[in-house]
C-alpha positions as CSV (number, residue, x, y, z in Angstrom):
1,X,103.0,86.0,67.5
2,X,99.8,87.3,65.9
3,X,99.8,91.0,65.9
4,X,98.6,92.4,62.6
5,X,95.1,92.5,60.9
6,X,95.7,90.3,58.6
7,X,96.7,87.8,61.4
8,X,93.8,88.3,63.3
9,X,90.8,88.4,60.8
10,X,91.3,84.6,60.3
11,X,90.0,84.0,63.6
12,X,87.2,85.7,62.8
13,X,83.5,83.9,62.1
14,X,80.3,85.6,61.3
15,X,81.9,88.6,62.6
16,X,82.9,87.4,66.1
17,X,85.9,86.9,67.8
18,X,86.3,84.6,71.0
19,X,89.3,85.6,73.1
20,X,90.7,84.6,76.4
21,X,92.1,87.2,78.3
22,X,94.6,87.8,81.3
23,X,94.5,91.2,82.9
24,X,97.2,93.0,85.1
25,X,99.5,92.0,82.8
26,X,102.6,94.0,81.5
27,X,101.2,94.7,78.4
28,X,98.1,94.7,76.1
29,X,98.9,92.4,73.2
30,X,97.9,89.2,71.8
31,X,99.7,86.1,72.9
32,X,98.6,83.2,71.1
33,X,95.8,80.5,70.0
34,X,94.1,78.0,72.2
35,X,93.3,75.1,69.8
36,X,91.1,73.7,72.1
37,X,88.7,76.6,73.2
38,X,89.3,78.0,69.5
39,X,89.9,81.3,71.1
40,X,93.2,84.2,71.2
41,X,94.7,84.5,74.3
42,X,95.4,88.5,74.9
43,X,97.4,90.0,78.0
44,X,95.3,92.9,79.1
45,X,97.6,95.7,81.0
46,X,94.6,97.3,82.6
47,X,92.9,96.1,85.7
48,X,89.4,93.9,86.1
49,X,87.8,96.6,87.6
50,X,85.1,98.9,86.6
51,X,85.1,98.1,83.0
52,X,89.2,98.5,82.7
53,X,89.8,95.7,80.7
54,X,87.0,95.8,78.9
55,X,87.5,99.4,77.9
56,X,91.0,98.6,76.8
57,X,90.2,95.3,74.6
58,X,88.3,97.2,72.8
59,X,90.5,100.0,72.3
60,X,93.1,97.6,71.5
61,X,91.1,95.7,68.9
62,X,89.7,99.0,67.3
63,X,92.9,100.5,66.7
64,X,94.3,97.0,65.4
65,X,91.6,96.0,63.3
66,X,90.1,100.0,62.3
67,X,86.6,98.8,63.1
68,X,83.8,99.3,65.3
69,X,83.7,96.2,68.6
70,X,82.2,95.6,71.2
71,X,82.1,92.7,73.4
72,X,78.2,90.8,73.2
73,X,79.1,88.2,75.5
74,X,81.6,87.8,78.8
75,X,81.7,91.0,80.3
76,X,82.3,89.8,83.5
77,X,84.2,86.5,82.7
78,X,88.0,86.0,80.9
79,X,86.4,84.7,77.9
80,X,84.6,87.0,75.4
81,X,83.0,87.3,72.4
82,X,83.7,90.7,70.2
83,X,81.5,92.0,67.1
84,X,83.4,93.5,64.9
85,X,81.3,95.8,62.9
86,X,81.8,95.1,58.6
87,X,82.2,99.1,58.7
């Protein structure tokens, strides 16, 4: 399972991150990678509404990662793109 830093910042190019996510689920955490869409697949516990999920990704990735994100592209779709800031 990929759940440290060092885990993630390998799938990490240019500073961007592609991720696939599921919301509603039972809890916020990272599952795995899809090889084919070259993306992490993360369970999001918060719901697709209002910004939820969005909100919480990047809470989730802030804490993990102790930078700045935000997500450039897919704010309304399962599959986004994070900056993460070279703070």
């Amino acid at each position: 399972m990929i759940n440290s830093k060092k885990d993630i910042e390998k799938y990490i190019q240019n500073n961007h991150l592609k991720i696939i996510i599921r919301p509603n689920s039972p809890k916020t955490e990272i599952t795995d990678f899809d090889k084919n869409k070259q993306a992490l697949r993360v369970n999001v516990k918060a719901l697709p509404e209002k910004g939820k999920a969005n909100q919480a990704i990047i809470k989730f990735f802030s804490k993990l990662l102790k930078r700045k994100i935000s997500i450039i592209s897919g704010l309304k779709s399962k599959e986004k793109i994070l900056l993460i800031s070279c703070d």
